[in-house]
N, C-alpha and C positions, 0 to 999 in steps of 0.2 A: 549571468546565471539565470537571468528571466527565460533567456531564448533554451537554455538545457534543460528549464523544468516545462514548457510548453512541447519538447523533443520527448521528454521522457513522459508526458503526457498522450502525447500523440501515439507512442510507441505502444505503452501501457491498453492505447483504448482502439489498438488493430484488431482485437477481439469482438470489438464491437464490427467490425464491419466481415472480413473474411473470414474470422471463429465464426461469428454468429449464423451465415450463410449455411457453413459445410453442416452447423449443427441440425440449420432449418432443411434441412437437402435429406437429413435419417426421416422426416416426417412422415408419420404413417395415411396421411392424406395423399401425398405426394406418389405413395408407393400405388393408390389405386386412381393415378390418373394415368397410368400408360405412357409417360414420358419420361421412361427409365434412361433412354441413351441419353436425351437433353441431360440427364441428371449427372448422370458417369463421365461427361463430355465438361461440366459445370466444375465437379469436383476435383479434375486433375487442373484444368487450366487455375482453381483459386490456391489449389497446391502449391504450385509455383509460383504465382503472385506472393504467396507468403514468405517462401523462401527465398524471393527475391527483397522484400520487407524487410526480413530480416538480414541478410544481408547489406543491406544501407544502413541498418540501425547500429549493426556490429561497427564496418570500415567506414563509410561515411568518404571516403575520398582523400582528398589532400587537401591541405589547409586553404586553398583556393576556392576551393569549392565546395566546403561546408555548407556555407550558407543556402547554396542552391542545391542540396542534398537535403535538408531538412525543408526546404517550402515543396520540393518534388514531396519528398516522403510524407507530408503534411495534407496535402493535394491526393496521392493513393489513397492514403487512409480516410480523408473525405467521402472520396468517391466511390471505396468499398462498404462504407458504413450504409450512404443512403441506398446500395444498393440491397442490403442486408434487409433497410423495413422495405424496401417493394416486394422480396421476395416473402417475404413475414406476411404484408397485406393480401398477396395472390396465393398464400397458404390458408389463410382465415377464410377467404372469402371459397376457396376449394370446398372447405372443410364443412360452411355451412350449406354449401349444395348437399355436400354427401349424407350429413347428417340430417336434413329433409326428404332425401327420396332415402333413407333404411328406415325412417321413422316410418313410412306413408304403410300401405296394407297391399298386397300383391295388385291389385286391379290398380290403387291408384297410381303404382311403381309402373306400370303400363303405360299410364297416362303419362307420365312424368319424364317417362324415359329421353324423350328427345333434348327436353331442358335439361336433364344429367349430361347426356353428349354433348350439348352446347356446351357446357359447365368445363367437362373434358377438352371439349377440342379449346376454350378458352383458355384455361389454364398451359395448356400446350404452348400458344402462339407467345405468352405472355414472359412464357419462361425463355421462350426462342428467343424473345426480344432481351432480357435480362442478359440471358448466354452470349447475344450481341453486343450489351455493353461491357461484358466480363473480359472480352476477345481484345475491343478495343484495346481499355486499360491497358491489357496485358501487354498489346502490341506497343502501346507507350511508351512502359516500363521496359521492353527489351531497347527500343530504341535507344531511349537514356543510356540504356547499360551499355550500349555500342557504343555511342558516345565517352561516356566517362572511363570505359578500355582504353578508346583510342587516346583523349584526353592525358590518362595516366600512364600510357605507353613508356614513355622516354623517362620513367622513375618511380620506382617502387617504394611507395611508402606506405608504412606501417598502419595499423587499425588506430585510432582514436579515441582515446581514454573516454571513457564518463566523466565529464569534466564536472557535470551535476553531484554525482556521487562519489566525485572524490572530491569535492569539495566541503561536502555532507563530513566523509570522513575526519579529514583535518579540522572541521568544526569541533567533532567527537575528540578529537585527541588534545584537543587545545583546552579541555577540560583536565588536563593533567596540570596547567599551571593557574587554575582557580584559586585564587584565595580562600582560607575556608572561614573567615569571617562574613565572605558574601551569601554564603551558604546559608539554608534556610529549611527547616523540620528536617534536618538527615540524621538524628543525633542518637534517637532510640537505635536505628537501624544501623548505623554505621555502627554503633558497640554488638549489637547482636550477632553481624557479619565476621567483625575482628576477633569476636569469641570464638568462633568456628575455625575462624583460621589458625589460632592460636592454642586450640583445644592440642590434648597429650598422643591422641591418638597416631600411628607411626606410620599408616597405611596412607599410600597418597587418597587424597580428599578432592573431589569435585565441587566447587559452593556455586548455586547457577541465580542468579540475579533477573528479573523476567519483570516485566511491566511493556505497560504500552506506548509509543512512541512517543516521544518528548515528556517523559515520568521522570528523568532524574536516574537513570540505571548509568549510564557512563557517569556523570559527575559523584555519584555515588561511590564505585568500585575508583575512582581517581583518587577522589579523596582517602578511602583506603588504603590503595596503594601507594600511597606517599608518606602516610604516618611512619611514623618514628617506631611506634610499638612496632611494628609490621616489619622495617626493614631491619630492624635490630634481629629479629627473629629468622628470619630465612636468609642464606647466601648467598640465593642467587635470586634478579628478577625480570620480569620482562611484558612488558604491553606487546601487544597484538592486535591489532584494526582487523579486524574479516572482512565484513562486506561481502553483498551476496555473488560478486563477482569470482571471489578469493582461485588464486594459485595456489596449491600446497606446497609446491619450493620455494615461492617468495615468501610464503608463511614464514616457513624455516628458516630464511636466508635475514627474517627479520627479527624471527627469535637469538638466530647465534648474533646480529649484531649486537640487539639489548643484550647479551648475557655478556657479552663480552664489556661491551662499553661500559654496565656498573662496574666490572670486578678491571675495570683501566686494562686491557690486553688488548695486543694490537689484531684486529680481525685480519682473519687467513685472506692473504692475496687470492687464492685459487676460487674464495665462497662463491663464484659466481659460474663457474664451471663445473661444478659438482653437481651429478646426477643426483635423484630422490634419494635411492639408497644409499649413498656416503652424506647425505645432508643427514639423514635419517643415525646411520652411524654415527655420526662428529657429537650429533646432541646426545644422544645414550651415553657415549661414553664423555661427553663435559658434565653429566647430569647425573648418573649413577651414582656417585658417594655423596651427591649433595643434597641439601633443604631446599627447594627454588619453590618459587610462586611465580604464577604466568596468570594472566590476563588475557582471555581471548573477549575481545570487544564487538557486540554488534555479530551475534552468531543469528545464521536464518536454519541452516537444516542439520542434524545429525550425523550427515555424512562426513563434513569436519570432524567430530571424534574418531571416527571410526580410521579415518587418514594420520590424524595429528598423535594418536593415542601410542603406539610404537615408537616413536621419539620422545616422549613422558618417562620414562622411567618409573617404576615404585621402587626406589632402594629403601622402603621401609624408614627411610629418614624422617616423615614429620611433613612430605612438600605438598603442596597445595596449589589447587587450578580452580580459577572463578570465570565463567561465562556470563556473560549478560547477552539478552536475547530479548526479541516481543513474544515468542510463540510459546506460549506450553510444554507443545510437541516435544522443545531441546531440553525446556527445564526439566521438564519430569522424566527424561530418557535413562537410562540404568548404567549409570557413570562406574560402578561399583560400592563397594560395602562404605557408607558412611558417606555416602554422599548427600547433600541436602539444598531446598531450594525456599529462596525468598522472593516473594511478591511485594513487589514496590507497592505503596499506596501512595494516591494524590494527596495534595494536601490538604489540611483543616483549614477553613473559613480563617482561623486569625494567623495561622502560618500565612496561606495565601497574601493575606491584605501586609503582611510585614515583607514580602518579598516582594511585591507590589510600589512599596511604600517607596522599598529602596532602589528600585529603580526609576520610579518616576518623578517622585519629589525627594533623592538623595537622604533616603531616611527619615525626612526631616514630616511629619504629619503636619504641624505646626502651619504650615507655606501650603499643604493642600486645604486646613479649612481657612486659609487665610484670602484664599483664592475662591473659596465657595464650591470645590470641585468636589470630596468627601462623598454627596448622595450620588453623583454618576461616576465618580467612580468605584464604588462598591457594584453600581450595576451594571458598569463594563468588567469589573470583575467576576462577576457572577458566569460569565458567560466562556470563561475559561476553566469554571468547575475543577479547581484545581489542577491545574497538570502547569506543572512548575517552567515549561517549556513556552507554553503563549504565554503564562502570568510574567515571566522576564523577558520576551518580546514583547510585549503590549506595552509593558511600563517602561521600557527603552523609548520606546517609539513617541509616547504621551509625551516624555519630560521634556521636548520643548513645543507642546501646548499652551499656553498659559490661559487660553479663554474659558469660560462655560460653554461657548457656543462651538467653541472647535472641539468638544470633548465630547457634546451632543449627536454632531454630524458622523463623527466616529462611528459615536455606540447606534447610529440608526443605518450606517450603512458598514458592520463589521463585514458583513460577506465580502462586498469587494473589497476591502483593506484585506483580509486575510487571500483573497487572490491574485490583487496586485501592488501593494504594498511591498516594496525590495525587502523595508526594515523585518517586516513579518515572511520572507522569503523561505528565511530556516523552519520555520511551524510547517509550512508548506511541503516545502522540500523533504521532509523526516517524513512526512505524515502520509505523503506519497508513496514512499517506498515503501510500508505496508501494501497500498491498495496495489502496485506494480504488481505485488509478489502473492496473488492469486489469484489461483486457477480460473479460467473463461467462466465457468457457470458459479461462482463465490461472486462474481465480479459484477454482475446483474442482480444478484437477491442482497448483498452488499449495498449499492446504489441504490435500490426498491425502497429498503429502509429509511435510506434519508427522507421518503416523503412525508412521514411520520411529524407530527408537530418538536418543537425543542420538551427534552424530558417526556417525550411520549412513552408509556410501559405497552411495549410490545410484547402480547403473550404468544407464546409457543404455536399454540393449536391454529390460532388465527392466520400470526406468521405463514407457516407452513401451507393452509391451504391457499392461502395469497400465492405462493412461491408457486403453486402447481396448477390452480386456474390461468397463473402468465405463461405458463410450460417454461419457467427456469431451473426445472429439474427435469436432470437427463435422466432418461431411462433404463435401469441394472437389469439383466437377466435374474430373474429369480428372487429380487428383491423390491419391497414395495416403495410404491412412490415417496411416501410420507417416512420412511425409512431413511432415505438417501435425504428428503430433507431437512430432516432430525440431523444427519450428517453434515450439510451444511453450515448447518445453526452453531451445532458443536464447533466446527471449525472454523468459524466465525470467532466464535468465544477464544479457545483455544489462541487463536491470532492478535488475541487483545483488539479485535474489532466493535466485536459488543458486550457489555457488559450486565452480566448477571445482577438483579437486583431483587429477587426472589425465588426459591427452591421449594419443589414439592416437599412430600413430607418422605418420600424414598430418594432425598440427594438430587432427583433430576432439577436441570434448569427450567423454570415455569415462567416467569418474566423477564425481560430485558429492554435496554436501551440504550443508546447509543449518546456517545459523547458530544456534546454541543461542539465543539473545534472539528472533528474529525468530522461530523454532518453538515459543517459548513463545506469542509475540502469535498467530500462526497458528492455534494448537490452542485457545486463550482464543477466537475466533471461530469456531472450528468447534465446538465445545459449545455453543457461543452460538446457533448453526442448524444444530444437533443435524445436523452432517453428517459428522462423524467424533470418536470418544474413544480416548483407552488405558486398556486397564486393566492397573494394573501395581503390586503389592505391596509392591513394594520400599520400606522403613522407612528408608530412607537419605534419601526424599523425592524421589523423580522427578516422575509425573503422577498418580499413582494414590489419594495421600495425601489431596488437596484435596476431590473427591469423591469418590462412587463409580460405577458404570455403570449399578447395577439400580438408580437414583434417578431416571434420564432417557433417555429413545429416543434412537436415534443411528442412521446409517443405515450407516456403516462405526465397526467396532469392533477394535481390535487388541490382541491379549492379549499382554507381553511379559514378563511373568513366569508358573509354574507357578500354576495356582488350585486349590481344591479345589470339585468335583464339584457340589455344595451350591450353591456361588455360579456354576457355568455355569449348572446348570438353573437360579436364578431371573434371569441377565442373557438368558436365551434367551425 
C-alpha cells in the first residue's frame, strides 16, 4: 500500500509538471514574444504526453509489469514537472524585460530597443530548447508504449483497480463491525441523526452527514445503521461504498444484493447481465411499497443523485437516504422537501484524550502516568486537533512505546511518521484523496498555505493577494482576479480543506486555517514537487528537523525561525 500511495501521489501531482506548463504557455508575456508557433507546436505535443499519462494511470499493463509502469510513470512525471519551473523561470525573466522597456519613456525605449530584442530572440531560443526536451520525453513515452503493445500482444488484460482506494474503501466499510463501546463523543450526534430518521414525516428524506476526512462521518452513519431502533423501523436496508471512482450499475447491482440479503431472498441469477434500465426498474418496483434506508458512503459529486435518484422510489412510506460526503457542494445540494444536513465536529480536548487513552495505554491512564508518558502525550496529542482518525492511529501506533524517549523522538519528527509510517498509512491515504480530487489551480493555493506556521490565522485579503502576486489564479473573461480567488478560498472551505475560524459581520469568511494533519500531508507533497519547504530550527521538532533546505530546490521557501548568515547564503 506504500507503493499505491506514492502512485496515487505521483498521479495526483502531474498537474505540477504538464497542467502547469500548458497553464504557463496562456502567458501574456509569452504572447509578446513572437514565438507563437514554438508555442502551438509545445501545446499539442504536452496534449498527448498527458493523455498518454493518463493512460498508464488508468491500465497500468499486466501484472508483470506494474512495477515498471509506475517507476516509468514516476520518471515522466519527474521530468515534466522540472520542465514546468524552467518554463516558469524563462517567463519571469521575459516578463521583467518587458516591464523595463514599457516602463522607460519613448527616447529611452529607443535606446533600449536592442536589449528588448535580445530579451526576444532569448526567450525564443530558450523555449526551442524546452520544446526539445518536450519532443524527447515524448519520443520515450511512445517508445515504451510500442513496447508495452508488443509486450501485451498475446493477452489482453483488464485495467487495474486502485488498489490504494480500494483498500481505503474496505477500511470504510469495516467500520460497520465497530463495537460501539470503542466509540468516543458520537453520542449527542448519533440521537440527533436517528431523530431525523425516525421523525413521522412520509416523504422520502435525504439526511447528508459532511465533515472532513478522517472526522468520524463512516463510523458515525455505521453505528447508525446498525442500531436496533433504526432496523426495527425500516424494511428494508442497504450500505453503499461510492468512491470517486463509482459505476452506477455496480452501484445498483450492490444495492439489490444488500436488499436482498437483509430480507434472506436469493439474489436474481441474471443481476449481472441487466442493463441500467432493468437495474433501474428491478429496484422501483422491490422499493415502491416499502420503508427502506440506504447508505450512500463516501459521496464526491452530485451527479450520483442525479443517476441513483430514479431508482429511490418516494412511495410516501417514511424511507430515508443518508450520504456522508467531505464537500458542502453534496450536503447542501436540493435533495427535496425535508431534507437536512449535519456537520461532523472534531473532538473536545477530554473526548480526544479518552480515545487516545484507549488506544494507546488500553484505557488504562493509570500505566501512562505510571510510565511518565501523560505531558508528551497530551503534546503529541495536541497535534491531531482533534480528528478522531490520527488520534486512533497515533494511539495504535504508540502502544507499544513504552519509553519517554521513544515518545519524544515521535513528537519531534511527526512529519515523517505521518509520511512513512505504514501504521499511520490510513491518515495518509484518506487525507489524500481530498487533495487528488482538486482541480490544478486549488492544487497550488492549497499547498501555498501549508507554508503558514502550525495554527497560523490566514486572513482573507492577505491570502488572496499572495494567491495572485504567485499568478495561481487563472484568468475569467470579464471577472476580476480577486473574485476567482475569493472562489478559491470558498472552495477550499467548501472541500473541508480549510477551515473557517472567523466571519465578518455580513456572514463572509474573514480568517482561516488549516488543520495541523492535513499541513503535515500538504507540505510532505510539496517537498515532494519541490514547490514549497520551511525552514525552521526549532529542536522542539516542527518541519525543519526532518530535513534540511540546502539539500533540495524548492520554488517557495519560508524561513520561520532566526538562521544564521552561513546557512542563507548556501540555501540561496
Amino acid at each position: 500500500h506504500k507503493k499505491d500511495t506514492k502512485e496515487k501521489m505521483s498521479w495526483a501531482t502531474v498537474d505540477f509538471g504538464i497542467g502547469l506548463i500548458l497553464n504557463l504557455l496562456e502567458n501574456e508575456s509569452l504572447l509578446l514574444s513572437g514565438v507563437h508557433g514554438e508555442i502551438e507546436k509545445m501545446k499539442k505535443e504536452l496534449l498527448i504526453m498527458k493523455s498518454f499519462l493518463e493512460d498508464i494511470n488508468k491500465h497500468g499493463g499486466n501484472g508483470s509489469t506494474t512495477t515498471t509502469t509506475t517507476q516509468l510513470f514516476q520518471t515522466f512525471v519527474a521530468n515534466t514537472r522540472d520542465l514546468a519551473y524552467q518554463v516558469e523561470d524563462i517567463i519571469d525573466e521575459f516578463a521583467y524585460h518587458i516591464h523595463g522597456y514599457r516602463s522607460c519613456k519613448k527616447l529611452w525605449r529607443a535606446y533600449h530597443f536592442p536589449r528588448y530584442m535580445w530579451a526576444r530572440h532569448s526567450i525564443a531560443h530558450k523555449l526551442g530548447m524546452v520544446n526539445a526536451m518536450i519532443h524527447s520525453i515524448s519520443d520515450s513515452m511512445k517508445r515504451y508504449s510500442r513496447l508495452k503493445n508488443y509486450q501485451g500482444a498475446s493477452s489482453s488484460s483488464p485495467p487495474i483497480d486502485d488498489g490504494g482506494a480500494k483498500w481505503v474503501n474496505n477500511i470504510s466499510e469495516s467500520s460497520l463491525f465497530l463495537s460501539e463501546n470503542s466509540l468516543v463523543g458520537i453520542d449527542a450526534a448519533k440521537g440527533k441523526l436517528t431523530g431525523w430518521l425516525l421523525s413521522p414525516e412520509t416523504q422520502r428524506i435525504v439526511v447528508s452527514v459532511v465533515g472532513m476526512g478522517g472526522s468520524g462521518k463512516t463510523t458515525l452513519s455505521a453505528t447508525i445503521f446498525k442500531s436496533q431502533s433504526v432496523r426495527k423501523h425500516f424494511e428494508s436496508y442497504a450500505w453503499v461504498t461510492i468512491s470517486k471512482s463509482y459505476v452506477i450499475e455496480d452501484v445498483f447491482r450492490t444495492m439489490i444484493k444488500e436488499f436482498y440479503k437483509e430480507a434472506d431472498t436469493q439474489i436474481p441469477p441474471e443481476l449481472y447481465s441487466l442493463s441500467y434500465r432493468e437495474l433501474v426498474e428491478k429496484l422501483v418496483e422491490y422499493l415502491q411499497s416499502k420503508r427502506y434506508f440506504v447508505v450512500l458512503d463516501d459521496v464526491w459529486t452530485t451527479d450520483l443523485w442525479r443517476e441513483i435518484c430514479l431508482a429511490l422510489p418516494d412511495g410516501l412510506c417514511g424511507s430515508r437516504v443518508m450520504i456522508t460526503t467531505r464537500s458542502n457542494n453534496v450536503a447542501s445540494f436540493s435533495y427535496g422537501i425535508g431534507s437536512r444536513k449535519h456537520e461532523v465536529e472534531l473532538l473536545k480536548e477530554d473526548e480526544a484524550w479518552l480515545l487516545f487513552c484507549n488506544k494507546a495505554f488500553s484505557g488504562s491512564l493509570e500505566q501512562c502516568r505510571r510510565q511518565n508518558l501523560e505531558v508528551i502525550a497530551r503534546k503529541l496529542l495536541e497535534r491531531c486537533q482533534g480528528l478522531p482518525l490520527a488520534i486512533a492511529s497515533l494511539g495504535s501506533m504508540m502502544s507499544t512505546r513504552m519509553l519517554e524517549s521513544e515518545w519524544k523522538t515521535v513528537y519531534n519528527s511527526l512529519n515523517w511518521e505521518f509520511n512513512n509510517n505504514l501504521e499511520l498509512k490510513l491518515v495518509r491515504s484518506i487525507l489524500l484523496l481530498s487533495f487528488n480530487d482538486l482541480p490544478y489551480p486549488l492544487k497550488r493555493c492549497f499547498l501555498y498555505c501549508s507554508l503558514f506556521p502550525v495554527n497560523y490565522r490566514m486572513k482573507r485579503k492577505r491570502l488572496v493577494r499572495m494567491w495572485m502576486a504567485q499568478r495561481f489564479v487563472e484568468p475569467i473573461r470579464g471577472v476580476k482576479p480577486e473574485e476567482v480567488a475569493d472562489r478559491y478560498l470558498n472552495e477550499l472551505v467548501y472541500r473541508n480543506m480549510l477551515q473557517v475560524i472567523l466571519w465578518n459581520p455580513f456572514g463572509r469568511p474573514k480568517v482561516f486555517k488549516m488543520h495541523d494533519v492535513i499541513r503535515e500531508i500538504a507540505l510532505s507533497v510539496s517537498k515532494g514537487e519541490r514547490f514549497c519547504d520551511i525552514y525552521n530550527n526549532d529542536n522542539d521538532g516542527d518541519d525543519g528537523n526532518a530535513e534540511t533546505t540546502e539539500d533540495s530546490c524548492t520554488r517557495h521557501l519560508c524561513i520561520q525561525r532566526e538562521m544564521r548568515s552561513s546557512t542563507v547564503s548556501t540555501t540561496n
